[in-house]
C-alpha angles and dihedrals in degrees: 000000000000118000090238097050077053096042076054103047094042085053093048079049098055088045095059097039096053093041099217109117103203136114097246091060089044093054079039086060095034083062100046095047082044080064102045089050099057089040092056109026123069123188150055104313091057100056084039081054097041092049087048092053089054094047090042093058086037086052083048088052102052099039084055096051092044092051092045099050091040087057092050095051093049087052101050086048096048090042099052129086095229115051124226102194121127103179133200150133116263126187119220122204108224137227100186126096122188127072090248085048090059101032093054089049098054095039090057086039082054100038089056116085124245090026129092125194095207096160154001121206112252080243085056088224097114134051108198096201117179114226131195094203116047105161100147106009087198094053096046086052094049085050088050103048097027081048126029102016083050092055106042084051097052088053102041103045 
């Protein structure tokens, strides 16, 4: 079994021992199967499993920060007399291979505000996004890849 299907099943367990449904008891019992884990297994899997739970709260992070800081910027923009919007389609080369890989990427592109997926290339090799704000294409496409396409593939492989 993997060591996050047990991480899992110890959580679920922790949950229904201590009787309170809630997500803070579940990340409470994520944590403690996360430990016993550590403390039982040796190996491999277990240090793979401890590096993607880093890069997984690191992904969280980021994808907070961006969408913050995405929303902010559409408000002031919407709340202010004068628009800065300059507006445009961008393709992106991409790094990523697999179908999830692609798919993730263009979900948190779309989930962000200010920022469209409309189409990737039949190669898979170009994401055409639509931006509002394009105020240096290079330098949108070296946030996004430097960004976004690093983390998903830290994630995913």
């Amino acid at each position: 079994m993997s060591p996050f299907l047990t991480n899992l099943l110890l959580a679920l367990a922790w949950v229904a021992l201590t009787g309170h449904y809630d997500a803070a008891n579940f990340f409470v019992g994520l944590l403690l199967g996360y430990a016993a884990l550590r403390m039982t297994l040796r190996g491999k899997n277990v240090a793979a499993y401890g590096a993607r739970i880093v890069a997984i709260a690191g992904f969280i992070l980021f994808f907070l920060k961006e969408l913050i800081m995405a929303n902010l910027r559409l408000a002031y923009d919407v709340l202010t007399p004068r628009h800065y919007m300059r507006p445009g389609i961008i393709a992106i080369p991409l790094d990523l291979k697999t179908d999830l890989e692609i798919t993730v990427l263009t979900t948190l592109i779309t989930l962000t505000p200010g920022t469209l997926s409309l189409h990737v290339t039949d190669d898979r090799r170009t994401l055409y996004i639509h931006a509002m704000y394009i105020d240096d294409a290079e330098k949108l496409i070296r946030n996004i890849k430097d960004g976004f396409e690093r983390r998903v593939r830290e994630v995913l492989q």
